[in-house]
N, C-alpha and C positions, 0 to 999 in steps of 0.2 A: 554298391548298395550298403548303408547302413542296417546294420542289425541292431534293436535291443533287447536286452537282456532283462527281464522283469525282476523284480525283488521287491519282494511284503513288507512292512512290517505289522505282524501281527497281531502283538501286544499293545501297539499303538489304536489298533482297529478293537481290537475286543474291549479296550477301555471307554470307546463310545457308543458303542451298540448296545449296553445295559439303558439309553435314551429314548428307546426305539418308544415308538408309541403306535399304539393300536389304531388300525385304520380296516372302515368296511367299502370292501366295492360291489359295487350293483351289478346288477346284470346284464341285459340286450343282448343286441344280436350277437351271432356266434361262429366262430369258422368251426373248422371240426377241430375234435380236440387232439391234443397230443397226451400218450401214456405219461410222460413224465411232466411235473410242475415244471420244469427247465431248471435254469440257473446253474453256472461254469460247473457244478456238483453233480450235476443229473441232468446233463444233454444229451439228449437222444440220438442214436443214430452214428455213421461214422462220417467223418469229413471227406471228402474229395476234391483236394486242393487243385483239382484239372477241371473242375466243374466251370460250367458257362457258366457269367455272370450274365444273370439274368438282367433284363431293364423292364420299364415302366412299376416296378416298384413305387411304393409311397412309405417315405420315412417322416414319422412325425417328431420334431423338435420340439421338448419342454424343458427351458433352461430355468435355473432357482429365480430366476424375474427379466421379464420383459421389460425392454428400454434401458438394459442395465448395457452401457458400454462394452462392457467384457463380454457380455452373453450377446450381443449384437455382433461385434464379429467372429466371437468362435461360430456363431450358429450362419453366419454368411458363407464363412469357408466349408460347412458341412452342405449350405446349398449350393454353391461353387460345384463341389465333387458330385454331390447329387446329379446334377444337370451335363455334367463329364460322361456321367455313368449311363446316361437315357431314364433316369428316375425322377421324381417328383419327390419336391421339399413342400414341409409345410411348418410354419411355429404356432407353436399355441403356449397358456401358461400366465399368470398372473404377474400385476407388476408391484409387486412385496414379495419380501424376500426371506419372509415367516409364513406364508399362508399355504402350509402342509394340505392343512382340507381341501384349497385351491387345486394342489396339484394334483391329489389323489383322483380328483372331478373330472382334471384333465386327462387323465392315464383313463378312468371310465369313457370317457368320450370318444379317443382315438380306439380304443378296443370295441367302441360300438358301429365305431367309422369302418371298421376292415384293413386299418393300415397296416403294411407288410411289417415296422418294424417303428420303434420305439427308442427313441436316445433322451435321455434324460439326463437333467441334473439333480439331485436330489439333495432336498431342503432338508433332510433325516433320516438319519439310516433305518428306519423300519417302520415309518408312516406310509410308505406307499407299496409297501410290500405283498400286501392282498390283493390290491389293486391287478400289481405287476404279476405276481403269480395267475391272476384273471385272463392278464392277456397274453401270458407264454403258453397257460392251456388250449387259446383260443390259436397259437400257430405264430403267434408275433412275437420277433427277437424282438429284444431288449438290450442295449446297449446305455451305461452309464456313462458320465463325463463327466469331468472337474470337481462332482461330490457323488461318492460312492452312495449305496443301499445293502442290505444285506446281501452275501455274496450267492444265495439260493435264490434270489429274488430278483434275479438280472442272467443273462449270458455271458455279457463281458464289459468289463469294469476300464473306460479310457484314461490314465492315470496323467495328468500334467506333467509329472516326473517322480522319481521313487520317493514318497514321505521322509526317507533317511536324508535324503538329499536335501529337500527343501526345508526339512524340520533346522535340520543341524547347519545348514550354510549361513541362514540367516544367525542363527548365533553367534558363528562363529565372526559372520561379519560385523553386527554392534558388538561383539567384544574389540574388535581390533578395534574402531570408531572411537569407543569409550578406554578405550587405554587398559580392557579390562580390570576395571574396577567402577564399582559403583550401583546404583539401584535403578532396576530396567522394571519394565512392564509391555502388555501385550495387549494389543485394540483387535479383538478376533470381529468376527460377521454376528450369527446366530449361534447361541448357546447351545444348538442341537448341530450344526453344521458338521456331517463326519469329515471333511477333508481338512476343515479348521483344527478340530481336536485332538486330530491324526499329529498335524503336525505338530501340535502344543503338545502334544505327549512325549516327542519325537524332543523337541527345543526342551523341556523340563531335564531329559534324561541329557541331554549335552551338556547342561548345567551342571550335573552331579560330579563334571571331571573334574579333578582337583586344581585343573589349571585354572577354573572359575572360577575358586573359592573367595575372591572379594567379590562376585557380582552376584547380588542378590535377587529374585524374581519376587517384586513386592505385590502386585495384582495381574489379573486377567481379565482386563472390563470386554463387553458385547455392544459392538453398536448394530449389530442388524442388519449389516450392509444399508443404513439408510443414514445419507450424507449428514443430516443436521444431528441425527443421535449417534454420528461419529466425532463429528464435532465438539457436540457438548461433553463425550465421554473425553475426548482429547485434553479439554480444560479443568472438569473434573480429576483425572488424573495426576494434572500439576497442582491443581491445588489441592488436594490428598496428599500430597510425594511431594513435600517443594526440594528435595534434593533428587528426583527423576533424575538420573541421566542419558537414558536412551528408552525409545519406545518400537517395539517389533510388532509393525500390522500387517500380516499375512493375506491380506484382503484388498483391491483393489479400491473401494469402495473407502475402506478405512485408511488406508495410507492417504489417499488425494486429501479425503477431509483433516486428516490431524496434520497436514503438510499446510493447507490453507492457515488452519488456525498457528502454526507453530510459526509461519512466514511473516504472520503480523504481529508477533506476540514479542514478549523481552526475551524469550527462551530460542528463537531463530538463531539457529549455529551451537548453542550451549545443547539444546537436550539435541539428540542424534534420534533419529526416525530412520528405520527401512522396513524391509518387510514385501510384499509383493503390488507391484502393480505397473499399469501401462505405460510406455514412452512417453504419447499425447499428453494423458494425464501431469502425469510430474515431470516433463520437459523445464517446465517455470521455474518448479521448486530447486531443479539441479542445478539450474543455470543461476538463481540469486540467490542459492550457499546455501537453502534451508535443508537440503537431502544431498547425502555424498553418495549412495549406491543404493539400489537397491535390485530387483529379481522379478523374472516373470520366462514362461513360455512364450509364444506365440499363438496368443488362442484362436488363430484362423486355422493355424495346423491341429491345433485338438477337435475342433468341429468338423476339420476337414475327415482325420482319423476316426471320431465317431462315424459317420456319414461309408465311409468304406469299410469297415468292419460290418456296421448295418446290413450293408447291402454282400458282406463274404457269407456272412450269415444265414440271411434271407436265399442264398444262391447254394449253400451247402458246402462251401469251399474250405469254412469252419465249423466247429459247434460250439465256442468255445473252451473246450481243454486244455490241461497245462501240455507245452511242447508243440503245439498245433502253429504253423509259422502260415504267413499270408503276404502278398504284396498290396501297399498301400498306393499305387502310383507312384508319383512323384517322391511321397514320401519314404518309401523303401521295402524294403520288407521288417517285417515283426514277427516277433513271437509271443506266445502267449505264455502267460505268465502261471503262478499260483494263482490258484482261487479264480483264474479268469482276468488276472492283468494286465494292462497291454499299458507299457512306459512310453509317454510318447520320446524321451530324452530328457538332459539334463538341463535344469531352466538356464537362463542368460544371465549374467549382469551388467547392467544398466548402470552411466556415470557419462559426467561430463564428456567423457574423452569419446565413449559412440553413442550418445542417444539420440544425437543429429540422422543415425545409419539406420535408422526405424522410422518407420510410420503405420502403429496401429493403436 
């Protein structure tokens, strides 16, 4: 079995959670309450990692947008496991990739519905946070994925892989690209996105080592996770920067679109792009020289990992806590982190030589 090993960073996280934005949840129906608000801080109760997993559970899936590729199969592999487990899947959740209010509505919804538990991705770290505290009173775990919320305002926080890791690999990789040197830039999702900012905090401080010191970080544009305003940020970009030579999008959404736009442009081969995203997706771009590598997990395993944590949760087999370890099936065993972390591993990279060896 693999084991891993959780690691924060924390300074990375506290520098986006000053974004938070106030959100009200309504009321409805009610399970009975629990003494504590929840969240990995103040979970109630002690684990009993021998406890029967329970079935016929209902976990409700709200990923930061529906019909998004990436959120389509992380959220498949979490109903995969679901249905392993004798539980019931359900998604719900808007298809924009900014509509915070959206999701707050949804988190009311499923706390009115009686769902045993709750996995979310979250559009901001502290818009859904009253919400969520709504429905850990009402008895519903809470489990995040791929975008944290405040760490009081959830149970346990699915992490793609440790922010150090993904922050700093992607630098370190368009440094090697760009011959380190030269003027880079960064195509994030949403300007509130904590996992984006996490890691841009994360890539800024990799920059500071002096082995950087030609490569300059000239902008951070947003495109929204929405294809055509990654696009037009894409072009924008170059013609802001006409000496760009590499661009880092952390974003699945954003890499494909600045990949499209860079494959047709004079800059295909000259400006260097990586950053994170799926096989499918930029299989093309690898194969006709516009992208040499780039990074991603497997988000069928992150949805699958939400979905079983959910359901350790809902069964008492965790609470949450740092040091509390569980078995994920297949996936192995885990431990839990600080603050409620749980690492799924260290992301992959992706290039000519194995993107043929995936299909997601």
């Amino acid at each position: 079995m693999r084991k891993s090993t959780i690691r924060r960073t924390c300074a990375a996280l506290a520098a986006v959670t000053s974004l938070a934005l106030a959100a009200t949840a309504c009321g409805g129906t009610t399970k009975e309450d629990v003494k504590n608000e929840g969240g990995s801080a103040a979970a109630g109760g002690k684990a009993d990692p021998n406890a029967e997993t329970k079935k016929g559970l209902t976990v409700g899936f709200l990923p930061k947008q529906v019909n998004n590729p990436y959120f389509t199969v992380a959220d498949k592999g979490g109903e995969k496991a679901l249905k392993e487990l004798g539980s019931s899947y359900k998604e719900v959740g808007t298809s924009s990739g900014t509509d915070t209010a959206g999701q707050v509505s949804y988190v009311n919804t499923l706390t009115q519905q009686q769902v045993d538990a709750i996995a979310v991705s979250a559009q901001d770290p502290g818009a859904l946070c009253t919400a969520l505290k709504q429905a850990m009173k009402n008895d519903i775990k809470v489990v995040t994925y791929d975008s944290d919320t405040n760490p009081d305002c959830r149970n346990a926080f699915i992490s793609q892989a440790s922010a150090d890791d993904i922050g700093r690999t992607q630098v370190q990789q368009m440094a090697e690209q760009i011959g380190n040197k030269g003027e880079i830039a960064i195509l994030s999702a949403a300007q509130t996105a904590t996992n984006q900012n996490a890691w841009i905090e994360i890539m800024k401080d990799e920059l500071k080592d002096p082995k950087y010191k030609d490569i300059k970080l000239v902008k951070v544009a947003y495109g929204d996770d929405d294809a055509q305003k990654s696009f037009q940020q894409t072009q924008g970009l170059l013609q802001e920067h006409p000496n760009l030579k590499g661009i880092i999008s952390p974003t699945t959404v954003g890499i494909k679109a600045a990949a499209q736009y860079l494959s047709g442009s004079k800059y295909k081969g000259k400006v260097k792009l990586n950053g994170l995203g799926t096989p499918n997706d930029m299989r093309k771009y690898v194969k006709n020289g516009t992208v040499e590598a780039f990074e991603l997990w497997d988000p069928a395993k992150l949805g699958e990992l939400a979905a079983r944590t959910a359901v350790a949760l809902s069964s008492g087999q965790i609470t949450g806590k740092e040091g509390e370890t569980f078995k994920a099936g297949g996936l192995g065993e885990y431990t839990i982190g600080k603050d409620g972390v749980i690492d799924l591993g260290k992301p992959t990279v992706f290039n000519a030589g194995n993107i043929d060896e995936f299909d997601f």
